[in-house]
C-alpha positions as CSV (number, residue, x, y, z in Angstrom):
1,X,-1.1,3.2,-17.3
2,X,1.7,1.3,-15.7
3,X,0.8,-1.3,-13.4
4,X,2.6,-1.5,-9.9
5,X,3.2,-4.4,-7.2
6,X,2.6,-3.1,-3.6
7,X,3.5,-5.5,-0.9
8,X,2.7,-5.3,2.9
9,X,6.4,-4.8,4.3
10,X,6.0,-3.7,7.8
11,X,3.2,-4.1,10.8
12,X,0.7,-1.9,11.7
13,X,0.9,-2.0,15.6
14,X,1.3,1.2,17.0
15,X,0.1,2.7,13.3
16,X,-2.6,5.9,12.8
17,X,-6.1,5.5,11.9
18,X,-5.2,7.0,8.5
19,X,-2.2,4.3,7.4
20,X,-4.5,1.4,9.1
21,X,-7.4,2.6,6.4
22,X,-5.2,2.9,4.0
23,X,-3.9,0.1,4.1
24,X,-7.4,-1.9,4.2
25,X,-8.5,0.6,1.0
26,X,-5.5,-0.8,-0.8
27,X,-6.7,-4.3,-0.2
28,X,-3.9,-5.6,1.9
29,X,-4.5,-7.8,4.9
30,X,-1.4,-9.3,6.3
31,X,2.7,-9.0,6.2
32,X,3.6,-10.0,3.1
33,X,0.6,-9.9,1.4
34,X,0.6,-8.3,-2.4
35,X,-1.8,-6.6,-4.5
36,X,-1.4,-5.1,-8.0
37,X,-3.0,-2.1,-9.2
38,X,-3.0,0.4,-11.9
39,X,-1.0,3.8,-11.4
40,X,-3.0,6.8,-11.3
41,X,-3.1,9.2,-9.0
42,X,-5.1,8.6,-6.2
43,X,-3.1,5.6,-5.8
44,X,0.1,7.6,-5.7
45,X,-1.9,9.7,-3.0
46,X,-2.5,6.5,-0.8
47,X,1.1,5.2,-1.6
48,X,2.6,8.5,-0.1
49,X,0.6,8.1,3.4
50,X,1.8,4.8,3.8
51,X,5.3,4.4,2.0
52,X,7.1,3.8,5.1
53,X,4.9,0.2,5.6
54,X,4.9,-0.7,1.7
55,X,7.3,-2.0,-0.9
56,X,6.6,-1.1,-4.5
57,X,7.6,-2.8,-7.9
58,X,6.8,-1.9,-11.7
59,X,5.5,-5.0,-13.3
């Protein structure tokens, strides 16, 4: 499994219930705040609802 960096890139004012609990399920809290994780896909599944708010890195 590759491991990836996922960093909080954008707000979540004006953001869906389902991005907002994303979000919180991927354990980020504010702007700029990171988090690495394994790849697998339910990951990749929460990555695509919220891709437009996240930037992501291999490590």
């Amino acid at each position: 499994m590759s491991k990836v960096k996922i960093t909080l890139k954008r707000s979540l004012i004006g953001q869906g219930h389902k991005s907002r609990e994303t979000i919180k399920s991927l354990g980020l809290k504010k702007i700029n705040s990171s988090v690495e994780r394994d790849m697998d896909d339910s990951l990749q599944g929460m990555l695509r609802v919220v891709n437009h708010l996240v930037s992501i890195e291999e490590v």
